[in-house]
Residue frames as qw, qx, qy, qz and C-alpha x, y, z in Angstrom:
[[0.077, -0.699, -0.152, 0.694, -79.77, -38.49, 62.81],
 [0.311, -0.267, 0.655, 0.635, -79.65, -38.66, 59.06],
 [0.455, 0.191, 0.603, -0.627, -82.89, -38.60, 57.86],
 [0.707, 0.579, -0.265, -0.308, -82.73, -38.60, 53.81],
 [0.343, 0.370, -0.862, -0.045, -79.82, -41.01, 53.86],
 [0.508, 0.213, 0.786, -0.280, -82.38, -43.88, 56.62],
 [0.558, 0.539, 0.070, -0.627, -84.84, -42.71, 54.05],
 [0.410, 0.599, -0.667, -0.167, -82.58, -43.83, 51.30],
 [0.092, -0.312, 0.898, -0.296, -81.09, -47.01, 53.09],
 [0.544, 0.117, 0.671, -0.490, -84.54, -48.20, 54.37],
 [0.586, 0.533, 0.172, -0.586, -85.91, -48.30, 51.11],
 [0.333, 0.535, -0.771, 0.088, -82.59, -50.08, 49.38],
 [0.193, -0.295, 0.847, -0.397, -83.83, -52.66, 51.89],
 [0.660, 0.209, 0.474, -0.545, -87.07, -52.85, 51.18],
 [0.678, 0.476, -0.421, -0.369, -86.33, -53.73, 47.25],
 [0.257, 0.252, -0.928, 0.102, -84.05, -56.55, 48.70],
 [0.251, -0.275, -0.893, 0.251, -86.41, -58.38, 51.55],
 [0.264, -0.385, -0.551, -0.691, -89.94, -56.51, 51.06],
 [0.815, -0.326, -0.431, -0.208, -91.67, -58.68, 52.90],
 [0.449, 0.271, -0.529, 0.667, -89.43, -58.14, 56.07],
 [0.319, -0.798, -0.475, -0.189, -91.30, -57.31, 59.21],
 [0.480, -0.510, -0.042, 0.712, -87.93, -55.19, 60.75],
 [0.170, 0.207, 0.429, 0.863, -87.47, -53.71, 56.88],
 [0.173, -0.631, -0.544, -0.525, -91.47, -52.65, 56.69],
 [0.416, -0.827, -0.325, 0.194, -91.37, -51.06, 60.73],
 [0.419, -0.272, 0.124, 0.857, -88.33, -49.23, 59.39],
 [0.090, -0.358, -0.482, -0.795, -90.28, -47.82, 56.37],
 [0.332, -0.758, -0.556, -0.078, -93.20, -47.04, 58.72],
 [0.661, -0.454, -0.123, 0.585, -90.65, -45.10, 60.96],
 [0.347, -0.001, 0.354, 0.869, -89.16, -43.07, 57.99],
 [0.018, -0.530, -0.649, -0.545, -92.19, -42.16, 56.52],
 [0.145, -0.891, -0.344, -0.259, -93.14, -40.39, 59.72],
 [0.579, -0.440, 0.018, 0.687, -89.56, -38.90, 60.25],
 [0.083, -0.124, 0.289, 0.946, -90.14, -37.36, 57.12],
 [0.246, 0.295, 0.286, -0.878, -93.51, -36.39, 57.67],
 [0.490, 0.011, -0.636, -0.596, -95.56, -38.36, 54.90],
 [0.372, -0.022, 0.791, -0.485, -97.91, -39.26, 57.56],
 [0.786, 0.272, -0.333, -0.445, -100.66, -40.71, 54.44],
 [0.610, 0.318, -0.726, 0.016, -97.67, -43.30, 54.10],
 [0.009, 0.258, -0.853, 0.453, -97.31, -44.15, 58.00],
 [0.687, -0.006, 0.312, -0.656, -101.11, -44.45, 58.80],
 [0.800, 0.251, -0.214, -0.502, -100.85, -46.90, 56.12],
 [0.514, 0.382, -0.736, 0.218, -97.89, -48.77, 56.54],
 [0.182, -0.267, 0.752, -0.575, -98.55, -49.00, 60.50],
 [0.739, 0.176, 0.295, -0.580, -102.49, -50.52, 60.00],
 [0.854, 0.272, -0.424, -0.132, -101.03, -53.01, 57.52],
 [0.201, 0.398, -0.815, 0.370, -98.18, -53.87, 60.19],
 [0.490, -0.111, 0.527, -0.686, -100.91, -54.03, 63.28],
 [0.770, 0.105, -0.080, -0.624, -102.77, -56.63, 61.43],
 [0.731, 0.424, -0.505, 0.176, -100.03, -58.54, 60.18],
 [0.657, -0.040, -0.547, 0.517, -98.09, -58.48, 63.91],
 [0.382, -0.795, -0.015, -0.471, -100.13, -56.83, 67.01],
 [0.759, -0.598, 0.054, 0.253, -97.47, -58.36, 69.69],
 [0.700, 0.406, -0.005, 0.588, -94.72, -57.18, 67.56],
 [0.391, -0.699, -0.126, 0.586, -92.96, -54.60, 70.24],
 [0.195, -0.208, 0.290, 0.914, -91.18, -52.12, 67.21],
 [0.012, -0.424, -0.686, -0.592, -95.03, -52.24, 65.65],
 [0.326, -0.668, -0.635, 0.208, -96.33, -51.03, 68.78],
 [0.538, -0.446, -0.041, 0.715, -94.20, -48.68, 69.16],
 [0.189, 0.007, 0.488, 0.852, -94.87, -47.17, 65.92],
 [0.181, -0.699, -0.596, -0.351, -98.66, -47.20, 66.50],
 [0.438, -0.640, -0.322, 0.544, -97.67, -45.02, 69.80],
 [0.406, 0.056, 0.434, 0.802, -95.68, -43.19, 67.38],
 [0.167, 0.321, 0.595, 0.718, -98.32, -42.29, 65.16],
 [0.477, -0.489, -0.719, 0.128, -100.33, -41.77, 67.81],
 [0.605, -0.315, -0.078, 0.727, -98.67, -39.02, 69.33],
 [0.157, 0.041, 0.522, 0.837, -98.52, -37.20, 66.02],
 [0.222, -0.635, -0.630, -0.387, -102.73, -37.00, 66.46],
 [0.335, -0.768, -0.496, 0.228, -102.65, -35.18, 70.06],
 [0.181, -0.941, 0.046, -0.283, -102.84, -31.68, 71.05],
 [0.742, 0.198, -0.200, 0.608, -99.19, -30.80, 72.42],
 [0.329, -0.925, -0.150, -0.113, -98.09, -28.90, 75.54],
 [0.719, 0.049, -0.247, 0.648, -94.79, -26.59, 76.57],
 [0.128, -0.966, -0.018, -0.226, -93.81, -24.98, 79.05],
 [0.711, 0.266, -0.246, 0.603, -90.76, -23.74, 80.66],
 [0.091, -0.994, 0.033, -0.052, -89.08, -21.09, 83.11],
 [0.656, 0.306, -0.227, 0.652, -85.76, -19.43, 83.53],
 [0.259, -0.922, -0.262, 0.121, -84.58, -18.26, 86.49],
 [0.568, 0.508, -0.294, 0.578, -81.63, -15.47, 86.09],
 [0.512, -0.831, -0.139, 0.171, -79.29, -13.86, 88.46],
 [0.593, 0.569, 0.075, 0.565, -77.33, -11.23, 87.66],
 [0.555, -0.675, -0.252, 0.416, -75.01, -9.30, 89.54],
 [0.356, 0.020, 0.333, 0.873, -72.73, -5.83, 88.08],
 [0.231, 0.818, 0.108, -0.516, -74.17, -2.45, 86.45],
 [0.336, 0.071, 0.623, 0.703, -73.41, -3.43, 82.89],
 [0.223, 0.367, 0.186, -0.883, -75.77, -1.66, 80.63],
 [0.793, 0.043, -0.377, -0.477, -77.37, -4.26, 78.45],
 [0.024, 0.143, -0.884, 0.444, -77.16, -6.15, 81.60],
 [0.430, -0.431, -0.291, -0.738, -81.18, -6.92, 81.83],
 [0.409, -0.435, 0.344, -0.724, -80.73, -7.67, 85.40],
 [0.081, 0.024, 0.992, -0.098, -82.21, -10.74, 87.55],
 [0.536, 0.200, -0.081, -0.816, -85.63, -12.13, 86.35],
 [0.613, 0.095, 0.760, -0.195, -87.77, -14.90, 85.46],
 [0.652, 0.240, -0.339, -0.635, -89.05, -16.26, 81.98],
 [0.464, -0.026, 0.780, -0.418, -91.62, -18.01, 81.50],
 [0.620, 0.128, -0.351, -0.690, -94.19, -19.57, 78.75],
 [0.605, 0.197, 0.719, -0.279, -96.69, -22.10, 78.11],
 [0.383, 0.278, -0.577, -0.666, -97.34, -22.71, 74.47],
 [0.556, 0.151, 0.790, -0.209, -100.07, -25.13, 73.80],
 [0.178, 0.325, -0.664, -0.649, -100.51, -26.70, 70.09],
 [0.829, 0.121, 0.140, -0.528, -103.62, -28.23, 68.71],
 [0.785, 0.153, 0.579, 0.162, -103.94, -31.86, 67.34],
 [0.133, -0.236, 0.545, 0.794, -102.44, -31.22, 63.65],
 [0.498, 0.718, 0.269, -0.405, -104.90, -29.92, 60.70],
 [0.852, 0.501, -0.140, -0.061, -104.39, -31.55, 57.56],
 [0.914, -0.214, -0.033, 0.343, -100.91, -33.55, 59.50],
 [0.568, 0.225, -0.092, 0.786, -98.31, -30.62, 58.83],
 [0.145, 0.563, 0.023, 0.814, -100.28, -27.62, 60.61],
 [0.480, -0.455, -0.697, 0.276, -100.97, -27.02, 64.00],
 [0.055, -0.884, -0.090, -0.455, -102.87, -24.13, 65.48],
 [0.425, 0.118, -0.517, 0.734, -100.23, -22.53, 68.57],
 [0.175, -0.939, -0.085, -0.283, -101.03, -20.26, 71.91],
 [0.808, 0.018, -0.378, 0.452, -99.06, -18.73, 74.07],
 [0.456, -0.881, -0.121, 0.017, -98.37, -17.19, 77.40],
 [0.597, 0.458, -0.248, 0.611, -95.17, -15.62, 78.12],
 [0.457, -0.879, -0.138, 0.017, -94.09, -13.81, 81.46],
 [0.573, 0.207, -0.243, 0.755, -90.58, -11.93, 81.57],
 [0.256, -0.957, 0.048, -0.124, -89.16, -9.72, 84.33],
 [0.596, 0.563, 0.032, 0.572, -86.46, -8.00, 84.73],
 [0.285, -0.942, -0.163, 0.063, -84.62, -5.49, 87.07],
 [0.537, 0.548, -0.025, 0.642, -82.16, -3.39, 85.15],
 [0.245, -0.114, -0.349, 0.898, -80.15, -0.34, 87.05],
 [0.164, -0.157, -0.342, -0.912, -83.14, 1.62, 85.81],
 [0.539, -0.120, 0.069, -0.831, -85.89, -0.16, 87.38],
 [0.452, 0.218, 0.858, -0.108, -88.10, -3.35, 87.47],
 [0.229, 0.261, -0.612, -0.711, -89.20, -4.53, 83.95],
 [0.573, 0.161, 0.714, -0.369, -92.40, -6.62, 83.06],
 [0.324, 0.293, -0.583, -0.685, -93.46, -7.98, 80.04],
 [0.482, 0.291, 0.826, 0.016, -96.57, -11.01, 79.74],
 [0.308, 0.068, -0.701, -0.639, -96.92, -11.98, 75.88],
 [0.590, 0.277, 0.691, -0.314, -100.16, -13.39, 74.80],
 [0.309, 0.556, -0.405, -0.656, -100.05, -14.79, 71.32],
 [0.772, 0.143, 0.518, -0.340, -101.69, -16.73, 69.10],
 [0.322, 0.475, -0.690, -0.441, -100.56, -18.50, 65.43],
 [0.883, 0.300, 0.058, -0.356, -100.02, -21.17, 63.36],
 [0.406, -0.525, 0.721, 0.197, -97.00, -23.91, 63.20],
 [0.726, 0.472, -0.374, -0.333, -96.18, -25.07, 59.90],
 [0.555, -0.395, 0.728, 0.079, -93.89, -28.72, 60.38],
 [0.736, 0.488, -0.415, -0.219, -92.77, -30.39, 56.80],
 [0.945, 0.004, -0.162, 0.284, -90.06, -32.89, 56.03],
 [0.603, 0.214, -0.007, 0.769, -87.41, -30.20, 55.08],
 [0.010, 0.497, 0.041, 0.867, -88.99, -27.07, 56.29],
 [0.437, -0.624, -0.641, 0.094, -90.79, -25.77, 59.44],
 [0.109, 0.341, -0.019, 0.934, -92.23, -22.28, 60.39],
 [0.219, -0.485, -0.713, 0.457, -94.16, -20.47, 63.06],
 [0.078, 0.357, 0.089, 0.926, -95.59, -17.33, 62.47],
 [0.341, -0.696, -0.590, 0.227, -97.59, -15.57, 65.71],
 [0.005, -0.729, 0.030, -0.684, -99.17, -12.15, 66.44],
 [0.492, -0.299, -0.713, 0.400, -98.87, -10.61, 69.87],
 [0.090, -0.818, 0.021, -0.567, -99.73, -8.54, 72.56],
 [0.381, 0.203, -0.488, 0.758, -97.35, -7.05, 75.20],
 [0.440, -0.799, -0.256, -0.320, -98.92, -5.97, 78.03],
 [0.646, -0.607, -0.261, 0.382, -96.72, -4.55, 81.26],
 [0.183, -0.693, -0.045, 0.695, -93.81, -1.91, 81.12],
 [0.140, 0.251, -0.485, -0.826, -94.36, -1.84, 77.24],
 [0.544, 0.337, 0.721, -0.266, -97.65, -2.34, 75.96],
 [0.209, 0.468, -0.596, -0.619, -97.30, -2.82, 71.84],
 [0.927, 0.223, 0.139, -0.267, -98.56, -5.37, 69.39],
 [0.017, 0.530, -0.799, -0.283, -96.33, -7.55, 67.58],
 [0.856, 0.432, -0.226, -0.172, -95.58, -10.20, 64.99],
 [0.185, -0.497, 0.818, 0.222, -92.75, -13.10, 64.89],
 [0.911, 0.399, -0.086, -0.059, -92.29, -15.42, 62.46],
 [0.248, -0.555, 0.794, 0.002, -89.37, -18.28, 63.14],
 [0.953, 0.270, 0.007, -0.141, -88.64, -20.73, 60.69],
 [0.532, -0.411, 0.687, 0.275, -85.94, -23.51, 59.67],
 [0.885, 0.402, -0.063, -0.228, -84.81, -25.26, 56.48],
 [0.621, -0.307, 0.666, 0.279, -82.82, -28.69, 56.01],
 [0.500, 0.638, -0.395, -0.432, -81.84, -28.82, 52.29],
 [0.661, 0.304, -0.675, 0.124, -79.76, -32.00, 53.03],
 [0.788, -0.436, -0.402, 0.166, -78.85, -34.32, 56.06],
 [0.523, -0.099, -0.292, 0.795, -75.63, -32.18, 56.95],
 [0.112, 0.080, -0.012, 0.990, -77.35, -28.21, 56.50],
 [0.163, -0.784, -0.593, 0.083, -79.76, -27.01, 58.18]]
């Protein structure tokens, strides 16, 4: 779970026993844990040559592999809420689908997304389906999202979100 200190470690290995074929599938690994996916393409196509039955080489070509396809999520939530609080928002479903392209130039990936929330406060039955469309940013140490939308049911508005992260170090994120 450490990802600069493997990083570190793997590479402290690699000066000692190069030529290693655990050491070099570790450095293949790292490289696309921290996102230097130049280094993995390479490192994995020099492994594959060097040892196509090797199971941890395979594994890494799956790996890398992965990292090339178009990417799908989805989810619901069902609630149930009972009581007359007042930021109580009642029983309801959410829902999305978010589908991400193959990656454009290996850190960006284009995003949609469907959303469906409802909702039945004391006040009424609530609806909301998002539809929204962006761009997912995914570094080593950083990783943002920024997407416009439109609302469409009991509020019908545009909007903007932008949700991002940053690890500075292995403990802080």
């Amino acid at each position: 779970g450490w990802q600069r200190l493997a990083d570190e470690e793997i590479h402290i290995a690699a000066s000692l026993a190069d030529d290693d074929r655990g050491i070099q599938a570790g450095l293949a690994d790292s490289a696309m844990r921290r996102q230097r996916w130049p280094e993995a393409r390479e490192r994995v196509a020099v492994l594959q040559a060097a040892y196509p039955d090797d199971f941890a080489v395979q594994r890494s070509a799956r790996d890398l592999a992965a990292h090339d396809l178009a990417e799908v999520d989805a989810g619901m939530v069902l609630r149930h809420e009972t009581g007359s609080a007042q930021a109580a928002p009642g029983s309801g479903i959410d829902a999305h689908l978010r589908l991400y392209s193959p990656p454009i130039a290996e850190l960006w990936r284009a995003v949609a997304v469907a959303e469906r929330h409802t909702a039945s406060p004391p006040e009424g039955k609530a609806l909301r389906n998002r539809y929204g469309l962006g761009a997912q940013y995914r570094g080593a140490d950083t990783q943002f999202e920024a997407t416009a939308w439109s609302n469409r049911g009991t509020l019908d508005k545009a909007g903007f979100s932008v949700a991002g992260s940053w690890s500075p170090g292995d403990h802080v994120s």
